[in-house]
C-alpha angles and dihedrals in degrees: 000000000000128000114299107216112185110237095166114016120196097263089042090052100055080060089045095057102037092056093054102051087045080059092040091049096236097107092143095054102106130198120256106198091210104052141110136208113202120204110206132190100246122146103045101021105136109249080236096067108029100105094044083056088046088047101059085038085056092048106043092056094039106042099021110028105027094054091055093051091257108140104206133212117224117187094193091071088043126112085242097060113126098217072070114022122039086155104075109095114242089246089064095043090050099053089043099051085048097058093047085042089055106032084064124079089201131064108191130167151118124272104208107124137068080231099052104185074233119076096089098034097045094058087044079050096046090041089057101039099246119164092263109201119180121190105208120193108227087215096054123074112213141181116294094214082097111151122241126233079056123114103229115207135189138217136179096193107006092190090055096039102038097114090064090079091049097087084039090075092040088057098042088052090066092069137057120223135246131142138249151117141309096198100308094333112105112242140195097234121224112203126184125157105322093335126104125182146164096247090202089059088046098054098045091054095044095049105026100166081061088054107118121220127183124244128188098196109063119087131277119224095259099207122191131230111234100192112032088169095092095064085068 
């Protein structure tokens, strides 16, 4: 454990957020403590594998997040989804994703696809101090560019090992979030009563076999492009 230096307590971050929603015009969005937002892999999932990325969605707000009291967001099933809507202009489906984004303490999702249904969302999460959580499958390479202030988890079947996370969430609900530093590494903050920790950094050492770690060497989803025309 390094040395833990406060960036955003609890009282400065109440003045924090609400600054930037009143920039991002979204002032009467409010916080629920026990809500998710779920990111999701949407516009360029592959039809072969949707199911197998709903699935683990599925999973991860039924079986993790409901049985903790955690009420999750899943913009697959929204009306913006779209697998459903390609009319809504981007300017709509931005405002609306941030205030979803925002109005949930929690940012929970998988990290699988080369298109994550995150980029976007994670840095609007980060930005805001929301309690970012990303499920990584140990079998899956994925991108490096990863954010920090974020807690990364592993898996090896989610679908096996889901109730693993489960006391994950319990723990993470004990503590209210700020942001700092662990030595120069920029860290997502826990506080609770007199005690202030890097909750990565907690969790890892509470639940070691969750830890991720990255690996070079295991394969990336290759995806195809099915209509290279577009690109004349």
């Amino acid at each position: 454990m390094g040395k833990i230096s406060v960036s955003l307590n609890q009282k400065q971050r109440e003045k924090y957020i609400d600054k930037l929603l009143k920039l991002d015009g979204l002032s009467h969005i409010k916080e629920n403590p026990l809500a998710a937002y779920c990111p999701i892999s949407l516009t360029n999932t592959p039809d072969v594998i949707k199911s197998i990325v709903k699935r683990r969605q599925d999973i991860l707000m039924n079986d993790v997040l409901a049985p903790v009291g955690i009420t999750a967001y899943d913009p697959s099933t929204a009306p913006y989804s779209p697998d459903t809507n390609l009319t809504s202009l981007p300017n709509e489906i931005y405002i609306v994703d941030s205030g979803k984004i925002v109005g949930a303490r929690y940012f929970v999702g998988h990290n699988l696809l080369p298109s994550t249904g995150q980029g976007v969302e994670i840095e609007k999460a980060k930005v805001f101090n929301r309690v970012v959580v990303i499920l990584m499958d140990k079998n899956i390479r994925i991108s490096r560019m990863q954010p920090h202030r974020a807690i990364y988890l592993q898996y090896n079947n989610f679908e096996k090992e889901a109730t693993n996370f489960i006391p994950v969430f319990k723990l993470l609900k004990q503590y209210e979030p700020g942001m700092g530093f662990n030595d120069n590494s920029p860290v997502l903050l826990g506080f609770k009563r007199k005690e202030t920790v890097d909750l990565e950094e907690l969790i890892y050492k509470t639940f070691p076999n969750l830890q991720y770690t990255y690996d070079g060497k295991i394969a990336a989803v290759k995806l195809g492009v099915k209509n290279p025309k577009i690109f004349q």
